[in-house]
N, C-alpha and C positions, 0 to 999 in steps of 0.2 A: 504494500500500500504506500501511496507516493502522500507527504505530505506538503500540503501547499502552508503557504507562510503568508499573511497580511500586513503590508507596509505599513507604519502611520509616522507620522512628522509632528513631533513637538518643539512649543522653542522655551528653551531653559534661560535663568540669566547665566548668564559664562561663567560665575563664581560656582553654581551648582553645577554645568555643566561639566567643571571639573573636577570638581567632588565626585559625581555621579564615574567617570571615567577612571579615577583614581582607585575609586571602590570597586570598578570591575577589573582593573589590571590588578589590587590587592588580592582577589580571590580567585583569579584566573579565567576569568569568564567573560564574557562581551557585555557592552552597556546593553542591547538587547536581553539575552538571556536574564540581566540583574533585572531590571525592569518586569517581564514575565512574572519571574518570581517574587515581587511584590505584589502584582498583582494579581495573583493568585494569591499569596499570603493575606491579601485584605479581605478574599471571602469573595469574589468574583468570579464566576464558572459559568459554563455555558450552559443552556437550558435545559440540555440534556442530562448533565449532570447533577442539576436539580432534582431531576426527577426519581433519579436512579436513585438518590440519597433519599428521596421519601419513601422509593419502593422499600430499601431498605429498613429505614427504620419503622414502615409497617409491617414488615417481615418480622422485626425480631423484638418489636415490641406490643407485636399485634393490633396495634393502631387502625382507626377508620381512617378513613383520606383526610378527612377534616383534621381529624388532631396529629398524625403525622403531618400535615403542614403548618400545621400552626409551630408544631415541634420544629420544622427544619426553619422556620422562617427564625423562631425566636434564637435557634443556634447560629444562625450567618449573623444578624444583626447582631448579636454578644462577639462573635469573631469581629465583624468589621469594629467595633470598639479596643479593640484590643490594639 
C-alpha cells in the first residue's frame, strides 16, 4: 500500500522557526515528522479513528453508542488539555 502525504504551508516567526528546527535536528527527525507528532499528541485523528476507538470501548466496556461517545469524546477533550 502506497502512502500519499499532504503538503501544508505554515508561517512561523523565525525565532520559532528555529526552535522548531533545532528540536528536530536534537532528536533526529525532520520539522515534519516533529510537527505530526504533536499533533497527534494533542488528540487529533482522523474520523476513522474515532470510530474505531468507540467501537472499542463499547467492546470492552459494553457501552450503548451513546455513552461510549460520550466516553471517547470526554477522553480527547481531557487529552487535548493536557
Amino acid at each position: 500500500m502506497v502512502l500519499t502525504m499532504s503538503r501544508l504551508t505554515i508561517t512561523l516567526p523565525p525565532e520559532l522557526h528555529r526552535a522548531l528546527k533545532a528540536a528536530a535536528a536534537k532528536r533526529g527527525t525532520t520539522i515534519g515528522q516533529l510537527v505530526q507528532e504533536s499533533v497527534e499528541s494533542y488528540g487529533i485523528k482522523p474520523e476513522r479513528d474515532a470510530a474505531e476507538l468507540v467501537a472499542a470501548a463499547r467492546a470492552h466496556a459494553a457501552m450503548d453508542t451513546e455513552a461510549a461517545e460520550s466516553l471517547a469524546i470526554g477522553e480527547t477533550r481531557e487529552a487535548r488539555r493536557r
